[in-house]
gemmi code that builds the backbone of each chain (N, CA, C; Angstrom):
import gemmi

chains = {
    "A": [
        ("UNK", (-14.814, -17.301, 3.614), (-13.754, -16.300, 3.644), (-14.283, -14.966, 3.146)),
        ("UNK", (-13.833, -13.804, 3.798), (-14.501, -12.412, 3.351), (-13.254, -12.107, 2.321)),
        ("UNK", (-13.950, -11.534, 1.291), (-13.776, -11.310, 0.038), (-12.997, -10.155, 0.158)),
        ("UNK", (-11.566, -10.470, -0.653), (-10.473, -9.380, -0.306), (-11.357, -8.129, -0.967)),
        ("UNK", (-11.333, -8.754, -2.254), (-11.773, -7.464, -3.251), (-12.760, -6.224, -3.058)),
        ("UNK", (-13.137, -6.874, -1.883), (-14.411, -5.602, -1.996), (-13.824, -3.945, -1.516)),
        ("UNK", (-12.115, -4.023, -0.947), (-11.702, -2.757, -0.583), (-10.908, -2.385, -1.615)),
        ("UNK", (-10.978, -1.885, -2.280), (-10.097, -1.175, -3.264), (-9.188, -0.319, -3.080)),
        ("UNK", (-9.494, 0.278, -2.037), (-8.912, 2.043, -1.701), (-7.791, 1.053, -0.738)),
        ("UNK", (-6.832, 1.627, -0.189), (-6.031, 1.320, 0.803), (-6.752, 1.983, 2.267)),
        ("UNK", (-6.751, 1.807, 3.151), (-7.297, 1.955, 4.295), (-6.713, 1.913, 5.566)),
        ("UNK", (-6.841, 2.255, 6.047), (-5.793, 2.189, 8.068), (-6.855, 1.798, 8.699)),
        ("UNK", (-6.232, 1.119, 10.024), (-7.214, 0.845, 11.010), (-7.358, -1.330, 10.998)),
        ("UNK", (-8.286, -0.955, 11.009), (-9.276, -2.642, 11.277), (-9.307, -2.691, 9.427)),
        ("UNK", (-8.534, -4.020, 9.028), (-9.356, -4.146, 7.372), (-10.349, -5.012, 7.851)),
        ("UNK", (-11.043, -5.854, 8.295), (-11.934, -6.437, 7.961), (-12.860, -6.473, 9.077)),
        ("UNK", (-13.142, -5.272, 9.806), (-14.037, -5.240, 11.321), (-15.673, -6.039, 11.469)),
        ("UNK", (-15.635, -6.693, 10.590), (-16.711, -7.329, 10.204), (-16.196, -9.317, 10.969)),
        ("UNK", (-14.801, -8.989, 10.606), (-13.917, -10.271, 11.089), (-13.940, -9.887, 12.852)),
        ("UNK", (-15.046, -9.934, 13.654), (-14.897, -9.789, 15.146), (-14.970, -11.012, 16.075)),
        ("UNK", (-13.945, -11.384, 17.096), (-14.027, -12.695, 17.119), (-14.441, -12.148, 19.237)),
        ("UNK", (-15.369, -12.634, 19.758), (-16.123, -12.330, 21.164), (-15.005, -12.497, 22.025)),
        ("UNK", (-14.850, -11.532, 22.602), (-13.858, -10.915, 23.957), (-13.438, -12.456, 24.903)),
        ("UNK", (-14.829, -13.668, 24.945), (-14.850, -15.098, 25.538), (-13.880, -15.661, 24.835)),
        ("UNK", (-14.451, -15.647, 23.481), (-13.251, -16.312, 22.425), (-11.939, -16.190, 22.508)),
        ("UNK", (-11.026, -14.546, 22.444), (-10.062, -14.113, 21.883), (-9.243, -14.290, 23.535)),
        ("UNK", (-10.212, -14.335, 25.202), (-9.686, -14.790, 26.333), (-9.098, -16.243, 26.216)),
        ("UNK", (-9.791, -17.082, 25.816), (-9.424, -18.544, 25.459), (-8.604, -18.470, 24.857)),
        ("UNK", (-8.305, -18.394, 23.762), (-7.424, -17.964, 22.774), (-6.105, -17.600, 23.738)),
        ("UNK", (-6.083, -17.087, 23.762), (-4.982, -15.955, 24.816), (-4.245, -16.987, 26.238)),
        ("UNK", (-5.563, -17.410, 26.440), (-4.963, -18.366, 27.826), (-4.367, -19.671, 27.464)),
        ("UNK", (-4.884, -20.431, 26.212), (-4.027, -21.173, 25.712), (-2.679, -21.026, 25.356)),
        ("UNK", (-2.567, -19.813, 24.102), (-1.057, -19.443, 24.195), (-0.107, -19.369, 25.229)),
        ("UNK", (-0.689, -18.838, 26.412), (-0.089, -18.797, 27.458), (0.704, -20.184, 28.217)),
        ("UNK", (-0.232, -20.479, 27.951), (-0.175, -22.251, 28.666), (0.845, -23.200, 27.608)),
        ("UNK", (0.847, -22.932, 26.503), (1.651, -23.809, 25.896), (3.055, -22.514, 25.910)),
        ("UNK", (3.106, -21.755, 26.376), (4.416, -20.932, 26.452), (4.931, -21.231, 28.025)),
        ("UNK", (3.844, -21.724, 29.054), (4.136, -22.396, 29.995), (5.267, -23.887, 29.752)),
        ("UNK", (4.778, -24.588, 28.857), (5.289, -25.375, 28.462), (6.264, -25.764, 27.998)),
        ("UNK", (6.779, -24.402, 26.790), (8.215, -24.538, 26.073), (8.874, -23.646, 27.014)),
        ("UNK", (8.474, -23.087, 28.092), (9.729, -21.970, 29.018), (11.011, -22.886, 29.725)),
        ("UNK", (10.213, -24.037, 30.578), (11.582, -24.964, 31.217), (12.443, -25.022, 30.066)),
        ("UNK", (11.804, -25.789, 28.991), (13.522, -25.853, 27.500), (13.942, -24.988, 27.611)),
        ("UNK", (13.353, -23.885, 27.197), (14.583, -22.677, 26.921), (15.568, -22.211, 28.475)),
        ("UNK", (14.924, -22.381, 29.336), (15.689, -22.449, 30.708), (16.326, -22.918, 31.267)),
        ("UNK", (16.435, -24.346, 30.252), (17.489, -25.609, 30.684), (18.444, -25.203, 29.537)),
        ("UNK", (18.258, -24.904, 28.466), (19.315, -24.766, 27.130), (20.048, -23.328, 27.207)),
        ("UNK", (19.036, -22.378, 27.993), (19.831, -21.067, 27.778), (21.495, -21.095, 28.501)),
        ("UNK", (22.022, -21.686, 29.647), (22.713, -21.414, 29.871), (24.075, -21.934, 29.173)),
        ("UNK", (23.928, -23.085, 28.496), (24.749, -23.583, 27.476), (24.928, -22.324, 26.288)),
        ("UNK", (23.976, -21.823, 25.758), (23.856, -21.054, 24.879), (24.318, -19.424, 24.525)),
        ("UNK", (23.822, -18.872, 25.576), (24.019, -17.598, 25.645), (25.206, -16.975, 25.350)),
        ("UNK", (26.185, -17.942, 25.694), (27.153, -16.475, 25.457), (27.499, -16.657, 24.321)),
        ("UNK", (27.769, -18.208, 23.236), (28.278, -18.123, 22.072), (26.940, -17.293, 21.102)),
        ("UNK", (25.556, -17.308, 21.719), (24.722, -17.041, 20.371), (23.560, -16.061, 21.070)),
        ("UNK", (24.378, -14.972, 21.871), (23.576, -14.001, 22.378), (22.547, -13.070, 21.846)),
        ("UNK", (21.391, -12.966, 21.425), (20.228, -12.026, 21.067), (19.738, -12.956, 20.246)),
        ("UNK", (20.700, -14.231, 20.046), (19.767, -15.314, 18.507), (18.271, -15.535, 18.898)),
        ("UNK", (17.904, -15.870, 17.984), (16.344, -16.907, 18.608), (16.541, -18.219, 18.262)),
        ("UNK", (15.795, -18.629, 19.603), (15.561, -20.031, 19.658), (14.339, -20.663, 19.944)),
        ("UNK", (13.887, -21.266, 18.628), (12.511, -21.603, 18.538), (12.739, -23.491, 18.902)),
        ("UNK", (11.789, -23.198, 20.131), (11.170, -24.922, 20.699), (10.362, -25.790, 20.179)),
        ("UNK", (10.431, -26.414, 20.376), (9.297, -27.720, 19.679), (9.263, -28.646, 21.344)),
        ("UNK", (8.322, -28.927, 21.915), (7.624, -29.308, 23.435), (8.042, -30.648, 23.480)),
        ("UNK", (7.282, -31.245, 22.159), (7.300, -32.664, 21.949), (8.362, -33.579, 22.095)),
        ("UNK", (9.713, -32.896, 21.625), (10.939, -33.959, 21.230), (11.965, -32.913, 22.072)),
        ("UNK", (11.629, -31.378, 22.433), (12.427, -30.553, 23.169), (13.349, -30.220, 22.232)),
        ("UNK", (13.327, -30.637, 20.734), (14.397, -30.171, 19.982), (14.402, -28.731, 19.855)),
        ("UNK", (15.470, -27.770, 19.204), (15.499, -26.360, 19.454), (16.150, -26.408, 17.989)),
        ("UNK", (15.897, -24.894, 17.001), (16.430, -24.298, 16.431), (17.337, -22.798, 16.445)),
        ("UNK", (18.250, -22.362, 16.208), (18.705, -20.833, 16.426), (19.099, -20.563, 14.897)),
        ("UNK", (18.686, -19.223, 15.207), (19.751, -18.419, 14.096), (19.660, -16.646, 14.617)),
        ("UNK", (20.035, -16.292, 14.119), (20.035, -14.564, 14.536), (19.083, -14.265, 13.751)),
        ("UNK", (18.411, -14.712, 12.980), (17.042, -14.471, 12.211), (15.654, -14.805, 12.694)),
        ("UNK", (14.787, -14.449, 13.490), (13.771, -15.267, 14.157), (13.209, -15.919, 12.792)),
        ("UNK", (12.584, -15.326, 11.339), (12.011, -16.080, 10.665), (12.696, -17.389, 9.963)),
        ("UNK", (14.312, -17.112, 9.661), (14.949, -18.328, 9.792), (14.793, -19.375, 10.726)),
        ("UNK", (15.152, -19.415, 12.025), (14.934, -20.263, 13.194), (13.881, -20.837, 13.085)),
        ("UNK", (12.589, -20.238, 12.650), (11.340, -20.900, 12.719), (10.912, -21.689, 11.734)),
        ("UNK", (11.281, -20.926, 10.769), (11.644, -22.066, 8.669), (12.118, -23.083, 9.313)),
        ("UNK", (13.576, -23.267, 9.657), (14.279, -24.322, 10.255), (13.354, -25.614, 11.111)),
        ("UNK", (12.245, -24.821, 11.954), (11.883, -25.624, 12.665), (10.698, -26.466, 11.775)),
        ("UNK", (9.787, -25.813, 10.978), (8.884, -26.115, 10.039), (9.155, -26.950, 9.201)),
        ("UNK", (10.614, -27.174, 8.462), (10.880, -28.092, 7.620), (11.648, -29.382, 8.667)),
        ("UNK", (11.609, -28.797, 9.861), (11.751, -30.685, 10.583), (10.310, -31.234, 11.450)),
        ("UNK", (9.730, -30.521, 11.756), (8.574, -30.780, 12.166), (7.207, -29.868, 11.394)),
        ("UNK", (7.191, -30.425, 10.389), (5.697, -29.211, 9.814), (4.651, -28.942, 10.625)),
        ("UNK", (4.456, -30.296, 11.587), (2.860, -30.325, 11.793), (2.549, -29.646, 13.225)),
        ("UNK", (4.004, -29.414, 13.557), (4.424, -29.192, 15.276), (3.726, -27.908, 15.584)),
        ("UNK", (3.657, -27.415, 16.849), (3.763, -25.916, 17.529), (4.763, -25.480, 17.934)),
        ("UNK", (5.396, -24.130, 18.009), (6.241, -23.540, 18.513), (6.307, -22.309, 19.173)),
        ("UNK", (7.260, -22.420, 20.027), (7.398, -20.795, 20.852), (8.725, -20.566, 20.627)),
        ("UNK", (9.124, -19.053, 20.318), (10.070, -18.466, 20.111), (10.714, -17.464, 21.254)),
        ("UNK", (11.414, -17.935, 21.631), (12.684, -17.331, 22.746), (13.753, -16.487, 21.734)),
        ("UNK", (13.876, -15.386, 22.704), (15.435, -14.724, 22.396), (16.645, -15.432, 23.598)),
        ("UNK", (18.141, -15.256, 22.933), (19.022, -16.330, 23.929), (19.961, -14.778, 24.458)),
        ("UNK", (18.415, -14.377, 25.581), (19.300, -12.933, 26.682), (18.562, -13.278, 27.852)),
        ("UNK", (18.584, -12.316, 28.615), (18.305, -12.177, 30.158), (16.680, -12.932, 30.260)),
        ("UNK", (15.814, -12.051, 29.449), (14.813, -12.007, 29.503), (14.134, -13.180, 28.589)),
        ("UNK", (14.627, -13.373, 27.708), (13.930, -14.389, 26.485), (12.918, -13.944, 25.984)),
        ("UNK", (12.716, -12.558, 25.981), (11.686, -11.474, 25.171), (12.417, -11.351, 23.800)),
        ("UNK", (11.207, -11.912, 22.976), (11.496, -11.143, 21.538), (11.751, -9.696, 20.954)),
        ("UNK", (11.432, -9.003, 21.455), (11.304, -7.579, 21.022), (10.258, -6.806, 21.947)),
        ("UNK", (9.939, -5.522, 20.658), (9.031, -4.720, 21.383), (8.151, -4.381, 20.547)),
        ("UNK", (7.117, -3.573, 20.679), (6.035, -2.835, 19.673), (5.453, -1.668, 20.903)),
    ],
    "B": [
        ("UNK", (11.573, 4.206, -4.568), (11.454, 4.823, -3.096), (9.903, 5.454, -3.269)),
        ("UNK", (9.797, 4.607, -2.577), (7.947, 5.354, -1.470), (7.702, 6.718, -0.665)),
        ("UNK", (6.861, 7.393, -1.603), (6.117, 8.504, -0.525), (5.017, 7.760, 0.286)),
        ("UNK", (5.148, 8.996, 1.584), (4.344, 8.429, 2.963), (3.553, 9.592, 3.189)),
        ("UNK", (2.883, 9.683, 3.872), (1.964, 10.820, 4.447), (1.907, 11.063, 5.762)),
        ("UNK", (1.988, 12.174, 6.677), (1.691, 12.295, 7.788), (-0.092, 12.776, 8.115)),
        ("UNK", (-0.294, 11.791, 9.336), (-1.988, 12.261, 9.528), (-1.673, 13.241, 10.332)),
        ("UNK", (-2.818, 13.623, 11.145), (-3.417, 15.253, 11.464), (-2.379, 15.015, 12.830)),
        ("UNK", (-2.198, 14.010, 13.537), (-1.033, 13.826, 14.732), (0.199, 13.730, 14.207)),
        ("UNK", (0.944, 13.599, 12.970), (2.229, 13.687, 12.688), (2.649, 12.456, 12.525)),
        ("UNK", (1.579, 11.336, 12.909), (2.292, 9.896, 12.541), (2.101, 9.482, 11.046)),
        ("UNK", (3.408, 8.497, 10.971), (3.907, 8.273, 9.635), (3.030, 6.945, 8.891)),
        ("UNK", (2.769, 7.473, 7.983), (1.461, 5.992, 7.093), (2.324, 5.711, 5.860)),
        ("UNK", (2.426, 4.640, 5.455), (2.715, 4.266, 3.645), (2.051, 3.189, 3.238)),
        ("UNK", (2.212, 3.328, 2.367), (0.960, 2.164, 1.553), (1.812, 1.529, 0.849)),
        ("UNK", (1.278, -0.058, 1.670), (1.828, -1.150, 1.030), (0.757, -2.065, 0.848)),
        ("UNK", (1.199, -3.290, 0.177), (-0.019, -4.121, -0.223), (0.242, -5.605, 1.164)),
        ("UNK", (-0.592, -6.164, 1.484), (-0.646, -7.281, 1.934), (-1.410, -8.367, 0.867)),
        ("UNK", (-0.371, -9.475, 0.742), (-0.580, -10.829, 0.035), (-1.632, -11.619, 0.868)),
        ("UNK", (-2.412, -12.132, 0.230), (-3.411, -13.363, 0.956), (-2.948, -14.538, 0.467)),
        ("UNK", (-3.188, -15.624, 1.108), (-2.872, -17.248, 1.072), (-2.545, -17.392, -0.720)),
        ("UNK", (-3.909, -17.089, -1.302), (-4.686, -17.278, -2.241), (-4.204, -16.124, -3.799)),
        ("UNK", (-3.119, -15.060, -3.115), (-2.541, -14.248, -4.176), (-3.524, -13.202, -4.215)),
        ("UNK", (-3.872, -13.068, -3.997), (-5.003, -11.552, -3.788), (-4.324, -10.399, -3.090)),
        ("UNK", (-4.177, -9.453, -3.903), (-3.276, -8.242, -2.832), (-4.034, -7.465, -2.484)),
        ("UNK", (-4.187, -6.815, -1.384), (-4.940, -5.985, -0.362), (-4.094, -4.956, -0.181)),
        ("UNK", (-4.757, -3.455, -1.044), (-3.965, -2.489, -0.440), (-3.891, -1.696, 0.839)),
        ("UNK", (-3.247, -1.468, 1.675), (-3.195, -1.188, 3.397), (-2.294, 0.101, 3.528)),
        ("UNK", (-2.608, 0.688, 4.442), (-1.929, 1.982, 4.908), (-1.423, 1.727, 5.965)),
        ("UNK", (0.058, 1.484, 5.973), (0.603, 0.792, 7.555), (1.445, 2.333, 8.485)),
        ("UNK", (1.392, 2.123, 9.645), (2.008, 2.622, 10.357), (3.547, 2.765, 10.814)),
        ("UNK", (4.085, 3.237, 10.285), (5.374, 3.132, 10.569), (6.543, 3.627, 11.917)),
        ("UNK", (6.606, 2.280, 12.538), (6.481, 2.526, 14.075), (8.301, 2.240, 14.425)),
        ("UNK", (9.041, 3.181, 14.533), (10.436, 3.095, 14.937), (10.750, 2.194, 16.221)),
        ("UNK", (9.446, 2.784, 17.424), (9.602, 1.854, 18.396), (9.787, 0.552, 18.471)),
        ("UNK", (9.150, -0.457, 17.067), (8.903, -1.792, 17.187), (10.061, -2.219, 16.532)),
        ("UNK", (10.336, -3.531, 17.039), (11.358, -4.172, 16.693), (11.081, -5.604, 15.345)),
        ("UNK", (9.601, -5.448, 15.295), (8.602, -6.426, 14.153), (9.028, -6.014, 13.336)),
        ("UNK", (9.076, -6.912, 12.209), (8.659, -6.636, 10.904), (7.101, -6.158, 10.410)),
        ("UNK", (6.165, -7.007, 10.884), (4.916, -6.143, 10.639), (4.184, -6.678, 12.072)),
        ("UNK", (3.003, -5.673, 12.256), (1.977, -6.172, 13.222), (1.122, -5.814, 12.366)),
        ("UNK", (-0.328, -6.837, 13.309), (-1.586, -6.771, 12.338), (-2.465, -7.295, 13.582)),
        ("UNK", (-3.788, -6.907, 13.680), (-5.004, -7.101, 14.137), (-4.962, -8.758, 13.890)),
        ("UNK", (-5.388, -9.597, 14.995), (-5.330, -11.130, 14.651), (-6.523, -11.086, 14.072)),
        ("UNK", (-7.348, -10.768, 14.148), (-8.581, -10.753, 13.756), (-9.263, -10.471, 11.698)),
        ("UNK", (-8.088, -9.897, 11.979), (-8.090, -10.068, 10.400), (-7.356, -10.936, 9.753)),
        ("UNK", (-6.831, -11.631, 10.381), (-5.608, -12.847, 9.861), (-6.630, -13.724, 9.223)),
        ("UNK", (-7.860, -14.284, 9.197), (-8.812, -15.144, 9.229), (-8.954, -14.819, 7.129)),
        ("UNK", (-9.008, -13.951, 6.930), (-9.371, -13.651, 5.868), (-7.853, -13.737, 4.755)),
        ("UNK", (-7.063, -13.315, 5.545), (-5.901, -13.192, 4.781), (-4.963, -14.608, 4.303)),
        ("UNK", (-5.212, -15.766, 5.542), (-5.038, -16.938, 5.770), (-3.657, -17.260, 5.489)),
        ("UNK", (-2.894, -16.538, 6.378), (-1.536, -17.037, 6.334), (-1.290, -17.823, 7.383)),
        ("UNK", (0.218, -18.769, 7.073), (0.259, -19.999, 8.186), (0.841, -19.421, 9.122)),
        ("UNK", (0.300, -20.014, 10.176), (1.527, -20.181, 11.680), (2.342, -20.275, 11.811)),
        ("UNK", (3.052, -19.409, 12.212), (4.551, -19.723, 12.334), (4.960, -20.215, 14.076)),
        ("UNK", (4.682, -19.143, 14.513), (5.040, -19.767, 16.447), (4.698, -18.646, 17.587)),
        ("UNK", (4.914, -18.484, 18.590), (4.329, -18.040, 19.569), (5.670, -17.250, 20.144)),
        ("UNK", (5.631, -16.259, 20.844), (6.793, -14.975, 21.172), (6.500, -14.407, 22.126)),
        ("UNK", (7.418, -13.845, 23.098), (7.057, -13.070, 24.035), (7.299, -11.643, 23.220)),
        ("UNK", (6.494, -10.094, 23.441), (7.098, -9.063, 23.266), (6.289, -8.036, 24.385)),
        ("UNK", (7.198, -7.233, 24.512), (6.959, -6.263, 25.272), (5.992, -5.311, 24.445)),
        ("UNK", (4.913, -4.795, 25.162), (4.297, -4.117, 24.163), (4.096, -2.752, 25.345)),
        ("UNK", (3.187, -1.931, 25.064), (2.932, -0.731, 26.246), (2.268, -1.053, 27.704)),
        ("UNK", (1.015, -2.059, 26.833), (0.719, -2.772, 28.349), (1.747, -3.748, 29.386)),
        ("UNK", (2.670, -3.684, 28.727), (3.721, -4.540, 29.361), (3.706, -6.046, 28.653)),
        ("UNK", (4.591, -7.210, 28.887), (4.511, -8.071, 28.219), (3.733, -9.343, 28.012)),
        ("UNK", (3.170, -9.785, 26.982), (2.772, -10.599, 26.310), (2.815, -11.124, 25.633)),
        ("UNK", (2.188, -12.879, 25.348), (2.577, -13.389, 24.571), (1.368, -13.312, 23.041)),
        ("UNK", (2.235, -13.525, 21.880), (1.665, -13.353, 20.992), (2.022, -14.678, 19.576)),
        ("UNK", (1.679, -14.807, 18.645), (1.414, -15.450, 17.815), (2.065, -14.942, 16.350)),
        ("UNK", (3.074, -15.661, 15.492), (3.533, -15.340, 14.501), (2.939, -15.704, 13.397)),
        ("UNK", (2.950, -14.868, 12.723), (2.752, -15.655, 10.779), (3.585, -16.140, 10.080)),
        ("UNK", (3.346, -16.148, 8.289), (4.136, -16.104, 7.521), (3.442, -14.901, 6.882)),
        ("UNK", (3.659, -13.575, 6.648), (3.060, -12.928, 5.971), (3.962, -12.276, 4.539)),
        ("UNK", (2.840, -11.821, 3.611), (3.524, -11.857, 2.350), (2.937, -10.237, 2.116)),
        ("UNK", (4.181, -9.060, 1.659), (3.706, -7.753, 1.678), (4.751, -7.294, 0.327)),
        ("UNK", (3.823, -6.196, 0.072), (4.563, -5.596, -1.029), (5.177, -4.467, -0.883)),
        ("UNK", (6.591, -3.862, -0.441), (6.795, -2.722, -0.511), (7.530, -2.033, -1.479)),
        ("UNK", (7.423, -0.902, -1.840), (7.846, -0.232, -3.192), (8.044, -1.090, -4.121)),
        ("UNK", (7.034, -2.013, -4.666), (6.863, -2.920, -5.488), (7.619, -4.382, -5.773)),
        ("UNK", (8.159, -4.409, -4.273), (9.364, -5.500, -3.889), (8.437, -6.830, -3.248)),
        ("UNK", (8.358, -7.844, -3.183), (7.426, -8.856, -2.484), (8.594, -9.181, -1.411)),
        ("UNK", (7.934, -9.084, -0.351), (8.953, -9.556, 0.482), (8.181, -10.969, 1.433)),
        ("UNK", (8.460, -11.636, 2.481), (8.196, -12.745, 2.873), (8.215, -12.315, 4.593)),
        ("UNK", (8.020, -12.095, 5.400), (8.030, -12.179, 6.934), (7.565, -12.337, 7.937)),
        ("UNK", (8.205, -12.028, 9.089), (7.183, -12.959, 10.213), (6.276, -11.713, 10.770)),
        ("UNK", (5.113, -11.714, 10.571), (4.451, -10.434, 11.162), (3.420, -11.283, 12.896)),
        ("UNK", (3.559, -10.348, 13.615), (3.181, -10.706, 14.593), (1.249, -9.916, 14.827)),
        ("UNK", (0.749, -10.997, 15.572), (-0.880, -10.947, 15.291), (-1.836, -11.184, 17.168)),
        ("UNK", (-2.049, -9.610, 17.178), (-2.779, -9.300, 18.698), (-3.831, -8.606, 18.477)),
        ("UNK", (-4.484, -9.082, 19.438), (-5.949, -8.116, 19.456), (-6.122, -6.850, 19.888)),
        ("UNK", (-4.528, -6.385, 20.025), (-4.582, -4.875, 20.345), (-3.647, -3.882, 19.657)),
        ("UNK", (-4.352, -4.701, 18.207), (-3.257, -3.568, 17.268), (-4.485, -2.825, 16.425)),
        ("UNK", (-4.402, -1.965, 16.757), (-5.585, -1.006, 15.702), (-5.574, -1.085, 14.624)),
        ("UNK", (-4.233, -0.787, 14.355), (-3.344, -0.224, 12.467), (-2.322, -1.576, 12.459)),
        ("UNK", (-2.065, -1.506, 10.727), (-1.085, -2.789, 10.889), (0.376, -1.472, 11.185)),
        ("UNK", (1.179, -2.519, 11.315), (2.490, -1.671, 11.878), (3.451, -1.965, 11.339)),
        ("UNK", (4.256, -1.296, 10.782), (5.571, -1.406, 10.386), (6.563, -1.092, 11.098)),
        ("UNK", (7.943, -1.923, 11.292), (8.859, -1.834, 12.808), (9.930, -1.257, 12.138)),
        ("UNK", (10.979, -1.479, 12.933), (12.260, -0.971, 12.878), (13.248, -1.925, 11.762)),
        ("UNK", (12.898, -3.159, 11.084), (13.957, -3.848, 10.398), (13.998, -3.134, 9.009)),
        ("UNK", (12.628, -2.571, 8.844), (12.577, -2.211, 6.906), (13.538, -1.053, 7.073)),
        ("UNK", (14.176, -0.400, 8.487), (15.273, 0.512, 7.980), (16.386, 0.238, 7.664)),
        ("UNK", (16.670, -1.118, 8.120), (18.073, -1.690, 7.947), (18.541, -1.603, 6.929)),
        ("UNK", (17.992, -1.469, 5.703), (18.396, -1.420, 4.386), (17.557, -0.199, 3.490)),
        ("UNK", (16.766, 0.826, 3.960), (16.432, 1.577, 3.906), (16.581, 3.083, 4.673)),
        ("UNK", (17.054, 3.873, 3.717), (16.536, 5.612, 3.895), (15.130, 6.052, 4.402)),
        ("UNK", (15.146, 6.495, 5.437), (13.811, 7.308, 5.931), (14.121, 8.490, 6.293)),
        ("UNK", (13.007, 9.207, 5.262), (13.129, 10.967, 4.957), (12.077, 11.296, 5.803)),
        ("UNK", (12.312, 11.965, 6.859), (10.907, 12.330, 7.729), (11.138, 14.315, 7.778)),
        ("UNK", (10.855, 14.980, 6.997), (11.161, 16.029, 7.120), (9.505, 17.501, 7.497)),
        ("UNK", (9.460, 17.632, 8.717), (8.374, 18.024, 8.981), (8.234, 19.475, 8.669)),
        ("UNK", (8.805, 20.189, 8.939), (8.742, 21.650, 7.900), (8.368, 21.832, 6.539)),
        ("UNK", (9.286, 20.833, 5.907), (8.599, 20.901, 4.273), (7.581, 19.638, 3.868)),
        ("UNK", (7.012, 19.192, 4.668), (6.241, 17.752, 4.497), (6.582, 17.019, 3.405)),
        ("UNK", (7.515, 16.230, 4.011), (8.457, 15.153, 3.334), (8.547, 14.315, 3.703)),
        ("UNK", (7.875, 13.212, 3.413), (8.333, 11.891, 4.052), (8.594, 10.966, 2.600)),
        ("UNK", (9.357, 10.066, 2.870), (10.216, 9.252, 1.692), (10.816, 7.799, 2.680)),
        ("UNK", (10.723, 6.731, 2.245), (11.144, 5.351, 2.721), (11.940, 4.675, 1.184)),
        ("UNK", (13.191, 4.316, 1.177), (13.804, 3.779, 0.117), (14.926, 4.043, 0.022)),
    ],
}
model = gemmi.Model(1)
for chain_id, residues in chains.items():
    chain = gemmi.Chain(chain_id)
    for i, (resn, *xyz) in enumerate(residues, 1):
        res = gemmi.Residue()
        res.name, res.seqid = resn, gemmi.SeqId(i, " ")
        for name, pos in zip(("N", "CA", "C"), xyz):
            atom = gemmi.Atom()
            atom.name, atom.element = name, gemmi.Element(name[0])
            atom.pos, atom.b_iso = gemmi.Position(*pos), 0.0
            res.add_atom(atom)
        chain.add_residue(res)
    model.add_chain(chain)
structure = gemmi.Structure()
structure.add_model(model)
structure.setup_entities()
């Protein structure tokens, strides 16, 4: 592990550009996520229409395995929720609207 | 309440600390981005060091259009408050980022004539 301490000053940008993980790597990386978001999209596509109108903009975080779902209008709630019934699980997080986009940046 | 600084383009920086796994605070100069709807963004690439857990996977719209991305649990300090949230982690975040929720309960003084900026 690279050693927090060695920055003292506060800094912008990259903190640890030394932490570079190869363009091959971070593609893999990337195409997996994808693929297991392949995976939890049918749930949320079979559950959204039950859902939507009582719990519109909530999130609803999937679990693949058992198809169980959590909501709350809190995404980091919804996902707590899901962690203390499945710790060991993966998850993808849906919004319950048109799109099932979380947000923006 | 936190002073902020504007850089030489007018965008808004404040300094907050980021928590590691391990309790180690890392002081950071985040970006404070109205557009985003995050609580924080961060370079995944530095997540490795900081070693916070997984939380889950998200679609968001970003400029390149949308993608999927990867959540934390991240632990940050602002105006000496520890707070707990889900910060989201891509390989195309330069600066970490601060979104649109820390206004929900916060004042933001952005006053560019008299260089004033204030969050609290």
């Amino acid at each position: 592990m690279t050693k927090l301490n060695s920055h003292r000053q506060p800094r912008r940008g990259r903190l640890f550009p030394e932490l570079t993980i190869s363009p091959e790597e971070q593609a893999k990386r990337q195409a997996e996520l994808e693929a297991f978001r392949q995976r939890c999209r049918p749930i949320f596509e079979k559950l959204r229409p039950e859902l939507i109108d009582k719990y519109y903009n909530w999130f609803i975080v999937i679990e693949p395995e058992s198809g169980e779902y959590f909501i709350d209008p809190d995404s980091l709630v919804a996902v707590q929720k899901a962690h203390e019934k499945h710790p060991q699980a993966r998850f993808f997080t849906f919004r319950l609207n048109e799109t099932g986009i979380c947000g923006r940046i | 309440m936190i002073q902020g600084e504007f850089d030489e383009i007018g965008q808004l920086f404040f300094e907050i600390e980021l928590i590691a796994a391990n309790g180690e605070k890392l002081p950071v100069t985040a970006l404070l981005d109205t557009g985003s709807t995050e609580w924080l963004a961060i370079n995944d690439q530095d997540l490795e060091a900081l070693e916070w857990s997984l939380l889950s996977g998200r679609n968001i719209v970003t400029g390149m259009g949308e993608a999927s991305f990867n959540s934390y649990s991240g632990k940050v300090v602002l105006d000496t408050q520890e707070f707990t949230v889900e910060a989201v982690a891509g390989s195309e975040f330069p600066e970490i980022i601060l979104g649109l929720p820390w206004l929900r309960t916060r004042r933001l003084v952005v006053d560019f004539p008299e260089r004033l900026l204030t969050l609290g």
